[in-house]
Structure formats: structure tokens, C-alpha cells
C-alpha positions in Angstrom: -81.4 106.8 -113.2 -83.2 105.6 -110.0 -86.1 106.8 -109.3 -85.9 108.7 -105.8 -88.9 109.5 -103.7 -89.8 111.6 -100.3 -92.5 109.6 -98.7 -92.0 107.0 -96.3 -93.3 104.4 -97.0 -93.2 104.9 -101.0 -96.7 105.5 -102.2 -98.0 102.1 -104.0 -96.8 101.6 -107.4 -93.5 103.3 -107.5 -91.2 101.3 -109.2 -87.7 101.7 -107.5 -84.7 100.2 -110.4 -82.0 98.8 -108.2 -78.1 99.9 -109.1 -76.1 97.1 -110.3 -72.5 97.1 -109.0 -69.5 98.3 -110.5 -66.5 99.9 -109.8 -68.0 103.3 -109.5 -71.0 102.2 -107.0 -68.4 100.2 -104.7 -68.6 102.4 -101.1 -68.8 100.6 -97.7 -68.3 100.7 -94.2 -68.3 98.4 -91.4 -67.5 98.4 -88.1 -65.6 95.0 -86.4 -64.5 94.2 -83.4 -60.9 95.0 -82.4 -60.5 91.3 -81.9 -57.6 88.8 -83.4 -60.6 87.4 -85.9 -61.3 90.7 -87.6 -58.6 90.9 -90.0 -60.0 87.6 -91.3 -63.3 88.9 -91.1 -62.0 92.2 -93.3 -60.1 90.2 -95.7 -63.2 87.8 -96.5 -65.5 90.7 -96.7 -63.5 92.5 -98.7 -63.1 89.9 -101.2 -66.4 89.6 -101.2 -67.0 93.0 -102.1 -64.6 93.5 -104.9 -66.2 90.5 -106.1 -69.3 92.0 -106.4 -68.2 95.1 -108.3 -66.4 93.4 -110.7 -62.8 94.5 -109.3 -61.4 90.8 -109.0 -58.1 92.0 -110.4 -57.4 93.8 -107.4 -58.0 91.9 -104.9 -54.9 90.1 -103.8 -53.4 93.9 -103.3 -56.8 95.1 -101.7 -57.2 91.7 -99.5 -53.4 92.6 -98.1 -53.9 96.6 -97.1 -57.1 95.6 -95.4 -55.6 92.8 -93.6 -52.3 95.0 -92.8 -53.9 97.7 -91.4 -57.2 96.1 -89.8 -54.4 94.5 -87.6 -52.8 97.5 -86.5 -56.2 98.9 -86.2 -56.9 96.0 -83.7 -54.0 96.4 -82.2 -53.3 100.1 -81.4 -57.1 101.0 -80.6 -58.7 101.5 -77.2 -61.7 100.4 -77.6 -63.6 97.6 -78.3 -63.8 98.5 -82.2 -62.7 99.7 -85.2 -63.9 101.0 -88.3 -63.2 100.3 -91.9 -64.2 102.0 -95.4 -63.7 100.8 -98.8 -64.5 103.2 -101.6 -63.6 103.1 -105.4 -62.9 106.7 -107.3 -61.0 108.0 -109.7 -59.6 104.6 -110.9 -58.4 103.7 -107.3 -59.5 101.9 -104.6 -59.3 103.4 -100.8 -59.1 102.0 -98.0 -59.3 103.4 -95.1 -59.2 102.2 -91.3 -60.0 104.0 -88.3 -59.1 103.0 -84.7 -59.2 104.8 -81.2 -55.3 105.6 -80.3 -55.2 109.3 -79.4 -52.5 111.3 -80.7 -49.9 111.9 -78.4 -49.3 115.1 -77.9 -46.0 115.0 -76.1 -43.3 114.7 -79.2 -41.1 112.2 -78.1 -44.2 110.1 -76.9 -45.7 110.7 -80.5 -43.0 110.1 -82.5 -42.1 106.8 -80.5 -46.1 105.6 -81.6 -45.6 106.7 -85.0 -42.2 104.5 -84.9 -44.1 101.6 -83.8 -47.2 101.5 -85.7 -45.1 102.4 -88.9 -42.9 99.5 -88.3 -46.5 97.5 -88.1 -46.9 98.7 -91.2 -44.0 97.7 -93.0 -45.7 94.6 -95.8 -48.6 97.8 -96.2 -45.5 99.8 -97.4 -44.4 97.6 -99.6 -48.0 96.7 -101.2 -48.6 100.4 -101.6 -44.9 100.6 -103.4 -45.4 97.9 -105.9 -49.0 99.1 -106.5 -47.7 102.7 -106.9 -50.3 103.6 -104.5 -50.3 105.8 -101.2 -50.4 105.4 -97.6 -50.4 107.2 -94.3 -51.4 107.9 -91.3 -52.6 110.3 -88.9 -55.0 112.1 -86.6 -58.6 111.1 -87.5 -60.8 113.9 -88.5 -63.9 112.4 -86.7 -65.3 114.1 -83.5 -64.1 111.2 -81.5 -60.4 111.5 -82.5 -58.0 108.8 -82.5 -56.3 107.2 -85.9 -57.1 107.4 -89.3 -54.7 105.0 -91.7 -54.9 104.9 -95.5 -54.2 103.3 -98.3 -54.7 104.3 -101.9 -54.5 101.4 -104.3 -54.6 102.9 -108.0 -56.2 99.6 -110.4 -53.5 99.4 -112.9 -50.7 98.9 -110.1 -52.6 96.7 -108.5 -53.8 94.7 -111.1 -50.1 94.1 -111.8 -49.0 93.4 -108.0 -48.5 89.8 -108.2 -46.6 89.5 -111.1 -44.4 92.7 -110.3 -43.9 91.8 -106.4 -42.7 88.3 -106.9 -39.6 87.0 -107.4 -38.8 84.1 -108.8 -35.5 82.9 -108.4 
């Protein structure tokens, strides 16, 4: 276990053991720009990441949700960013993307948005399906408000997504 300590700076001579990464370690955030580049940027980065904590057989399922929704991120928010979490528990990674769109609170207006930023979200859906994952969306939790979308990508679907999603033929 890591040694912890209170004192800033730590006092000379404490040795601090750095965590290698694995699955269980894998929890990051990162805020882009709600620009065309940034799904690139999220896909690389993301790649990276799984990289990192071993979790290569993911990652063509993980590198899609990220790129699907950092898209409709970029493209429903109203403002000049977007945020973006990637965590790893309980066997499953999550992903989750966070972008400025209020809720509407008229119905009709809502349910019209919801219509539209589903339909966005259409190749996420189908990911998530073959994976056996979930996904949603809704109103974001954070003091701010706006949009919180998610997808839950459990390993074992999505270690099998290529070979189940294709078709050959």
C-alpha cells in the first residue's frame, strides 16, 4: 500500500511507491473543447488509456462510445467545452460525457431534443447492444446543469464486440 502523508512538501526521506495501472486504478477526466477535433482527440486518448491499464481488449468498443458521444457532446453543448470521464469498476468500463444543453422544461420542446440527440446516438446504441452494456441520458447532476450521457461497457461484451458485431457475408 502507498505510503500517504500530510505535510506539504513530504518531509525528506519519505519514500512514496507509485501505483502501477490496471483495470481497477483506470479513473480519468478531461475536459476538451467542444470543437470538431475533440472526438479525435477523445478517441486517441482513450486508447491511450486503456492501453495503459492493460484493457486493450476493449478498446475498439470503448474508442466508439467515446467518439459517439464526445460528438453529440460537441454538438449539443453551449459552451465552449465538454467534459469526459472514463472509469473502470465492477468488471465494466464507464464512460461518461458531460455537455452544457439545459433541459428543456417545456415537454414538447424536451421530448423534441431527446428525439434528436437520441437519433445522434444511434451507432452508441448499437455498441452498447452488442456489448450488452447500458446507456442513457439525462439531466446532469452537477451544479451547473446541462447533459449527462453514459455508457456502461461490461469487459466480456466488449471484448467480444468485433467478432459478434460483424457480419460477414
Amino acid at each position: 500500500m502507498p505510503e500517504t502523508f500530510t505535510t506539504c512538501p513530504p518531509t525528506p526521506g519519505t519514500v512514496l511507491h507509485p501505483i502501477p495501472p490496471t483495470p481497477e486504478t483506470l479513473a480519468y477526466s478531461l475536459t476538451l473543447p467542444a470543437a470538431p477535433q475533440s472526438p479525435s482527440i477523445a478517441r486517441a486518448v482513450t486508447r491511450t488509456i486503456l492501453r495503459a491499464h492493460g484493457l486493450e481488449d476493449v478498446a475498439e468498443a470503448a474508442v466508439q462510445a467515446v467518439s459517439e458521444l464526445a460528438a453529440c457532446a460537441c454538438r449539443f453543448t453551449t459552451a465552449a467545452e465538454v467534459y469526459v470521464s472514463l472509469r473502470y469498476r465492477e468488471d465494466a468500463l464507464r464512460v461518461i460525457l458531460y455537455d452544457a444543453h439545459p433541459r428543456h422544461t417545456n415537454p414538447r420542446l424536451s421530448a423534441a431534443c431527446d428525439a434528436r440527440r437520441r437519433a445522434s446516438l444511434r451507432l452508441l446504441a448499437c455498441v452498447v447492444r452488442t456489448c450488452d452494456g447500458d446507456w442513457g441520458f439525462g439531466e446532469a447532476r452537477e451544479p451547473t446543469g446541462g447533459t449527462r450521457m453514459w455508457a456502461v461497457l461490461p469487459r466480456q461484451g466488449a471484448r467480444t464486440y468485433l467478432s459478434e458485431g460483424r457480419t460477414d457475408g
